[in-house]
PADREN-270533 format. One record per atom (N, C-alpha, C): residue in one letter; residue number from 0; x, y, z. Coordinates in Angstrom, 2 decimals. Atoms other than C-alpha are relative to their C-alpha. Layout:
REM PADREN-270533
+------+-----+---------+---------+---------+
| type | seq |       X |       Y |       Z |
+------+-----+---------+---------+---------+
|    a | NUM |       X |       Y |       Z |
...
+------+-----+---------+---------+---------+
REM end
This chain:
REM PADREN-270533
+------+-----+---------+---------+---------+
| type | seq |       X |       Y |       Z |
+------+-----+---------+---------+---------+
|    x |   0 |   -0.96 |   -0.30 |   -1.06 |
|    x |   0 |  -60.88 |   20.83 |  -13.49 |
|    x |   0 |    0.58 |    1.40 |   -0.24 |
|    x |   1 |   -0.38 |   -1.77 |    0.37 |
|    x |   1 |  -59.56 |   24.57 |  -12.88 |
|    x |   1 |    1.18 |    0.08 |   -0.37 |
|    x |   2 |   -1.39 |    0.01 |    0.63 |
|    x |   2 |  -56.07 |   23.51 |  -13.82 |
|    x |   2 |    0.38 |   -0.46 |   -0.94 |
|    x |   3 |   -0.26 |    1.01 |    1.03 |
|    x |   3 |  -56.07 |   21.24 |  -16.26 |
|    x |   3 |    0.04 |    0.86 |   -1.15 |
|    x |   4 |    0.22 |   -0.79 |    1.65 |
|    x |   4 |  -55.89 |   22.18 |  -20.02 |
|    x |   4 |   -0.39 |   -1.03 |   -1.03 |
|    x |   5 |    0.67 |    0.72 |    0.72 |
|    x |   5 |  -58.60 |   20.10 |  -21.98 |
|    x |   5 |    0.74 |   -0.30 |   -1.47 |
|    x |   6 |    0.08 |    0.07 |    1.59 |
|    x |   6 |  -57.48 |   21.31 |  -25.54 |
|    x |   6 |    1.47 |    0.82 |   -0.06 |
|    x |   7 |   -1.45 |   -0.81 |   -0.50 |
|    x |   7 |  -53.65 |   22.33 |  -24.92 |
|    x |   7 |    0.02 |    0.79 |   -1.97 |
|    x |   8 |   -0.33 |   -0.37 |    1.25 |
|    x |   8 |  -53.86 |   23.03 |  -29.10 |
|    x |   8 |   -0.69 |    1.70 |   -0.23 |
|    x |   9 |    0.84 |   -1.34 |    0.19 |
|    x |   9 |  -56.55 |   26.00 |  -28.56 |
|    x |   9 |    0.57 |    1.40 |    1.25 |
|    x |  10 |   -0.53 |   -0.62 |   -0.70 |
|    x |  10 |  -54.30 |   27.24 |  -25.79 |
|    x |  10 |    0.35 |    1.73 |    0.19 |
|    x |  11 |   -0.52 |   -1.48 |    0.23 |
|    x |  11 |  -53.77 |   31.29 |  -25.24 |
|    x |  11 |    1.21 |   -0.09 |    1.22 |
|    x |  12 |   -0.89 |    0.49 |   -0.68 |
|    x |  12 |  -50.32 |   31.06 |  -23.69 |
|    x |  12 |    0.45 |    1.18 |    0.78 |
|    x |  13 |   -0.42 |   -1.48 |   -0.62 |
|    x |  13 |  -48.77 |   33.57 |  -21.31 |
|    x |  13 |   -1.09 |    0.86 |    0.84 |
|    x |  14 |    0.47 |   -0.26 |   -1.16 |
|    x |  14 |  -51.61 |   34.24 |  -19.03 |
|    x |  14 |    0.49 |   -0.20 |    1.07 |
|    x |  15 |   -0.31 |    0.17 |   -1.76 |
|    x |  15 |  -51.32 |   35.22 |  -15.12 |
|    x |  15 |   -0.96 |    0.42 |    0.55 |
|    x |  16 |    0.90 |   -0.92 |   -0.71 |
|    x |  16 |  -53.04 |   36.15 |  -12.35 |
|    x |  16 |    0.18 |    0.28 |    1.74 |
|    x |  17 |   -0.57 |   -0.02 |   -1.02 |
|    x |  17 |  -50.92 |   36.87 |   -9.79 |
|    x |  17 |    0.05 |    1.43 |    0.88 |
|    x |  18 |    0.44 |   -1.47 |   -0.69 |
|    x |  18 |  -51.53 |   40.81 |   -9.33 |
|    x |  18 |   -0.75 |    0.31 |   -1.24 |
|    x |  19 |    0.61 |   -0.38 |    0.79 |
|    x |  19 |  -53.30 |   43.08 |  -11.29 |
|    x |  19 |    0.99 |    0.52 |   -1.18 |
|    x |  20 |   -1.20 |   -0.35 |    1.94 |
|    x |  20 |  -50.53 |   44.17 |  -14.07 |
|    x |  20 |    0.17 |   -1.18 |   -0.62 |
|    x |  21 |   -0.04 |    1.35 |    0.98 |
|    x |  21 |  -50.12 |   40.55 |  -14.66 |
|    x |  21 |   -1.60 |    0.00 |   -1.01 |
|    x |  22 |    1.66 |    0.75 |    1.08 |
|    x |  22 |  -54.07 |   40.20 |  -15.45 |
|    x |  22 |   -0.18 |    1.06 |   -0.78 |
|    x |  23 |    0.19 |   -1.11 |    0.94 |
|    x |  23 |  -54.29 |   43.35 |  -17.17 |
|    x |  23 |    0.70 |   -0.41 |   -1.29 |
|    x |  24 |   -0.53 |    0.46 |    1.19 |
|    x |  24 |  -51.56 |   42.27 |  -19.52 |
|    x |  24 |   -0.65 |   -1.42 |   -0.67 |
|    x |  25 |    0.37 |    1.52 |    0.75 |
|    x |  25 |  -53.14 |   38.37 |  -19.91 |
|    x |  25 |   -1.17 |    0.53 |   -0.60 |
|    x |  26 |    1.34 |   -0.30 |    0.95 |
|    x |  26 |  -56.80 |   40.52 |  -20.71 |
|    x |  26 |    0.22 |    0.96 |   -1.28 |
|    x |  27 |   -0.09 |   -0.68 |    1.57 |
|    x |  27 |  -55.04 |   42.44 |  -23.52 |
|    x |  27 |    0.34 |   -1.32 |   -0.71 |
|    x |  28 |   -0.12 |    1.35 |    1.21 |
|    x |  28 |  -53.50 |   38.57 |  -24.82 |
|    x |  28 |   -0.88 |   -0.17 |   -0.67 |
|    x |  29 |    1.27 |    0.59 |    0.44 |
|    x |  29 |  -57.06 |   37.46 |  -24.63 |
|    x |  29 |   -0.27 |    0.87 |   -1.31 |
|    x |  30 |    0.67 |   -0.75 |    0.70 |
|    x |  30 |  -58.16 |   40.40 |  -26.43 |
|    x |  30 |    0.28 |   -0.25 |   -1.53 |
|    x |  31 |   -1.60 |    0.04 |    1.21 |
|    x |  31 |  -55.26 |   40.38 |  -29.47 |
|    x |  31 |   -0.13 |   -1.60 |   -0.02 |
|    x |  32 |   -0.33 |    1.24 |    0.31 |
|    x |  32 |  -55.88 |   36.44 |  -29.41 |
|    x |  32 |   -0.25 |   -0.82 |   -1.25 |
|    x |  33 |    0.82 |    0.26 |    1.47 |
|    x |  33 |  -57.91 |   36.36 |  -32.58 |
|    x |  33 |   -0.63 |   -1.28 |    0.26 |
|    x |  34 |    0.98 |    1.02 |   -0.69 |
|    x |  34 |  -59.94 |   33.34 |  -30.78 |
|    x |  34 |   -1.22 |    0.69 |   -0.02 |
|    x |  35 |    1.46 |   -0.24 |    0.39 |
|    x |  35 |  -63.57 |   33.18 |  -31.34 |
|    x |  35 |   -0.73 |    1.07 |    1.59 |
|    x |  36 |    0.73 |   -0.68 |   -0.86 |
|    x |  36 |  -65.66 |   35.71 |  -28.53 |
|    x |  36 |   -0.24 |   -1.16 |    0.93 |
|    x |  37 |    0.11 |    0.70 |   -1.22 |
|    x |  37 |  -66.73 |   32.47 |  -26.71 |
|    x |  37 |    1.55 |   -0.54 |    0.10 |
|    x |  38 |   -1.19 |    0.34 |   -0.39 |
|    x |  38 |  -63.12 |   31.39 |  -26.62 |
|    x |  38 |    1.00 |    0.85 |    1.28 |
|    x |  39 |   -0.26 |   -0.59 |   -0.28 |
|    x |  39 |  -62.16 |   34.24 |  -25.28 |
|    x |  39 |   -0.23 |    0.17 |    1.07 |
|    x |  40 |    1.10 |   -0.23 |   -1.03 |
|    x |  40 |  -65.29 |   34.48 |  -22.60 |
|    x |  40 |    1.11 |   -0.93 |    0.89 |
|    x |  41 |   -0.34 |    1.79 |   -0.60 |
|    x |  41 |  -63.89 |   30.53 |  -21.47 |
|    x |  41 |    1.50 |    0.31 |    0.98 |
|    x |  42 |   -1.21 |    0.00 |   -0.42 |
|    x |  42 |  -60.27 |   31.80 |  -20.96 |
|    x |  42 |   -0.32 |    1.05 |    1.04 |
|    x |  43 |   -0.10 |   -1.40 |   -1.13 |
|    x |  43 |  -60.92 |   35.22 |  -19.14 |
|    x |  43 |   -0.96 |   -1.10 |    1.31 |
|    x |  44 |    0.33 |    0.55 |   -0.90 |
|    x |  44 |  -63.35 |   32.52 |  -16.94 |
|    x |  44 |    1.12 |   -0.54 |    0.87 |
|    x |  45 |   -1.05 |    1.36 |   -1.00 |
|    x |  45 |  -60.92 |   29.95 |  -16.17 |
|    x |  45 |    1.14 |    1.14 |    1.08 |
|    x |  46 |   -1.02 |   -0.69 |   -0.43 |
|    x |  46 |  -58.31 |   32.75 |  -14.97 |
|    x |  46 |   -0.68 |    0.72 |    1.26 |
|    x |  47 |    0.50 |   -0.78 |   -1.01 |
|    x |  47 |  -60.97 |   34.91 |  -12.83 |
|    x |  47 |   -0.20 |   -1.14 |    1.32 |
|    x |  48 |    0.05 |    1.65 |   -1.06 |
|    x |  48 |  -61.62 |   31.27 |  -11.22 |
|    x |  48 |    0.85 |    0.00 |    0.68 |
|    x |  49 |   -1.63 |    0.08 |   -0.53 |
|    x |  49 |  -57.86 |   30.70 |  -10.67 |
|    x |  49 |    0.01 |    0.64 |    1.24 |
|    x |  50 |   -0.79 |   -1.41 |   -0.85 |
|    x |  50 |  -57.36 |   34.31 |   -9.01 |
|    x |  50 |   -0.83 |   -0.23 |    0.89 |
|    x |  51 |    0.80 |   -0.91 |   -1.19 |
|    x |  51 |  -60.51 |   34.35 |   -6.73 |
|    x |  51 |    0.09 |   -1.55 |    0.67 |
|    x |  52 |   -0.52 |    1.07 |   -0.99 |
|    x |  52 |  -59.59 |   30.44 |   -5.45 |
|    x |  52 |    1.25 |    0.14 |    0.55 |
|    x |  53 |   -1.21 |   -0.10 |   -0.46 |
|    x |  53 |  -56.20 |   31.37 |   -5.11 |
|    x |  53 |    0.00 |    1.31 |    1.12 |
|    x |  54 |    0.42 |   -1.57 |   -1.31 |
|    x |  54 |  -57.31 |   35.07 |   -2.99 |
|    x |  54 |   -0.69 |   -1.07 |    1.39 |
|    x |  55 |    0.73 |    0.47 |   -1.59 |
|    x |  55 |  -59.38 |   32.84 |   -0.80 |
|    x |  55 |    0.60 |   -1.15 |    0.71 |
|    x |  56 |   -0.44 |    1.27 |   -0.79 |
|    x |  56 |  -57.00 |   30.06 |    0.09 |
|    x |  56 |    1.76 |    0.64 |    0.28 |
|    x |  57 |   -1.35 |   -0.73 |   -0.16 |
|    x |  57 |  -53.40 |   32.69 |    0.49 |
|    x |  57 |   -0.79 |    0.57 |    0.99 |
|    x |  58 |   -0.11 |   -0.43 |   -1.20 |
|    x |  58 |  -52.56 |   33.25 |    3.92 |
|    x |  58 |    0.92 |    1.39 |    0.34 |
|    x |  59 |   -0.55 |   -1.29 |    0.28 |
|    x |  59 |  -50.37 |   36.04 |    3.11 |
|    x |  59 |   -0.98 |    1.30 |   -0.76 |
|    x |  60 |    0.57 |   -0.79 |    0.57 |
|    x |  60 |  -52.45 |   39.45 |    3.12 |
|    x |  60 |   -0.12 |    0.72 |   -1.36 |
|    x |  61 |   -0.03 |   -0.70 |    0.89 |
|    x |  61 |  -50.65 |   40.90 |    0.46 |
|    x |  61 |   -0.48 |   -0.66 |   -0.80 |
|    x |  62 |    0.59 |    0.74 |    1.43 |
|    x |  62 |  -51.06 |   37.81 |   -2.07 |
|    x |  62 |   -1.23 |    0.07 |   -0.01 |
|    x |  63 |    1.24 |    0.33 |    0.40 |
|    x |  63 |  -54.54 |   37.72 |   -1.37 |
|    x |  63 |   -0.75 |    1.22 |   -0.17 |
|    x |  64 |    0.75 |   -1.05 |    0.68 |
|    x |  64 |  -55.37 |   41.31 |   -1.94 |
|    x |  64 |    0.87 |   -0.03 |   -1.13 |
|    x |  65 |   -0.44 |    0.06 |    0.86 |
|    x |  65 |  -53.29 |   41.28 |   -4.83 |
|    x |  65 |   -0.38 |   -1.14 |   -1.11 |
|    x |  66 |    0.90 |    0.92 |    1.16 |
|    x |  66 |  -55.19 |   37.87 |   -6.52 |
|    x |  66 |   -1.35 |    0.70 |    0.07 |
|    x |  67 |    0.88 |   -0.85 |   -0.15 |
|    x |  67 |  -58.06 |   39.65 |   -5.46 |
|    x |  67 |   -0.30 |    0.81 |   -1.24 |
|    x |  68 |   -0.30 |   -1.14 |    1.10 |
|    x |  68 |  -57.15 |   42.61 |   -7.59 |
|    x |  68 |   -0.37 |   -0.52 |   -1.93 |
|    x |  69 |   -0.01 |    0.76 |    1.17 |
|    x |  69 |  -56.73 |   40.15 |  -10.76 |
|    x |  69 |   -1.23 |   -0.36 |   -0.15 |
|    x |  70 |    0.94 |    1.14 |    0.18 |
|    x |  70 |  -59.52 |   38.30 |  -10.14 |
|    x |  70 |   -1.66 |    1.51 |   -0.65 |
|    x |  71 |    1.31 |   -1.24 |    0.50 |
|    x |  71 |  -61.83 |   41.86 |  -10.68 |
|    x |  71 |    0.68 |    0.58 |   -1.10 |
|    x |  72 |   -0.45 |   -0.58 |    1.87 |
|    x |  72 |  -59.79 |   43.07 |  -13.60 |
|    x |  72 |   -1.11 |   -1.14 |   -1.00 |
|    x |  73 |   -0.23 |    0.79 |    1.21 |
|    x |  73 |  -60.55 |   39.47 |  -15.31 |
|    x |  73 |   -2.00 |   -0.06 |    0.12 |
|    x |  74 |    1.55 |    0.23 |   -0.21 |
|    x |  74 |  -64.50 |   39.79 |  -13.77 |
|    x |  74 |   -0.59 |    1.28 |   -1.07 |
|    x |  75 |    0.32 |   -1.19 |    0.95 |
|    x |  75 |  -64.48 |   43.41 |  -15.39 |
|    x |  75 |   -0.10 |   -0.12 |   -1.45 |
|    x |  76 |    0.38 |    1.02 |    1.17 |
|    x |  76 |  -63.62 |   41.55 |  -18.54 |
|    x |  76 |   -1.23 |   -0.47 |   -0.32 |
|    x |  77 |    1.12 |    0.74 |    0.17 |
|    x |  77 |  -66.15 |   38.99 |  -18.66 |
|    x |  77 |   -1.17 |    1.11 |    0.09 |
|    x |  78 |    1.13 |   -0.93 |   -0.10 |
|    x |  78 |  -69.01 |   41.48 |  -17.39 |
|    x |  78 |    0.02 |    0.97 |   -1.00 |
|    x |  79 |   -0.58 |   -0.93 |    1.29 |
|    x |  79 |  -67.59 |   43.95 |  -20.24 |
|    x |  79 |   -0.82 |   -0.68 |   -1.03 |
|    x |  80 |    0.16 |    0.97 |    0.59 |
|    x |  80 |  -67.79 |   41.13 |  -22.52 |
|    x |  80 |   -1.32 |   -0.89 |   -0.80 |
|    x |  81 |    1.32 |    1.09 |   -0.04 |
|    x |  81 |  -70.94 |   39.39 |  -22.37 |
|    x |  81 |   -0.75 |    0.40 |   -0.77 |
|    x |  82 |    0.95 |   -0.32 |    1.28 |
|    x |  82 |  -73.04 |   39.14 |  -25.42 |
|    x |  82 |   -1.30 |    0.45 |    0.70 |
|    x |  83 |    1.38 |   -0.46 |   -0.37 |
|    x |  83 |  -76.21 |   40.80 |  -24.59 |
|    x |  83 |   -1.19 |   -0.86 |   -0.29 |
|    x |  84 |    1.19 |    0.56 |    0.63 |
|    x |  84 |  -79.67 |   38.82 |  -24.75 |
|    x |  84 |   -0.97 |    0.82 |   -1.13 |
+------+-----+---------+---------+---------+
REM end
C-alpha cells in the first residue's frame, strides 16, 4: 500500500513531498540516512509514488504543479541512483 509503513522501525522520518524544497530537503535525509543503498532506492520510491498520485488527483493547479515538481526531484534521485548492470 502507498501509505502504509510495513517496518515503522526502519523508518526515515521527516520526509515530504509537497513542493520541491520539501523533496529536495527529504532527498538530502535519504542521502545522510546511513540506510543501506537499496533502503534508500525503496524510500526515494515510495515518496516519488506519493507526489506523482497526489499531482494527478489535486484539482488545484498550483498543488499539482508543485507535487509535480517533487515528484521529478525524487525521480532525479532514483535515476541518479540506480546501481548500474
Amino acid at each position: 500500500d502507498l501509505y502504509t509503513d510495513e517496518n515503522p522501525k526502519g523508518t526515515i522520518h521527516g520526509l515530504g513531498f509537497t513542493d520541491a524544497k520539501t523533496a529536495r530537503k527529504s532527498v538530502s535525509k535519504i542521502r545522510n540516512s546511513g540506510r543501506t543503498h537499496a533502503h534508500k532506492i525503496q524510500a526515494a520510491i515510495a515518496m516519488s509514488q506519493r507526489a506523482k498520485v497526489a499531482s494527478q488527483r489535486a484539482k488545484d493547479p498550483v498543488k499539482k504543479k508543485n507535487l509535480g515538481q517533487a515528484h521529478k526531484i525524487y525521480q532525479s534521485y532514483i535515476d541518479t541512483n540506480k546501481k548500474k548492470d
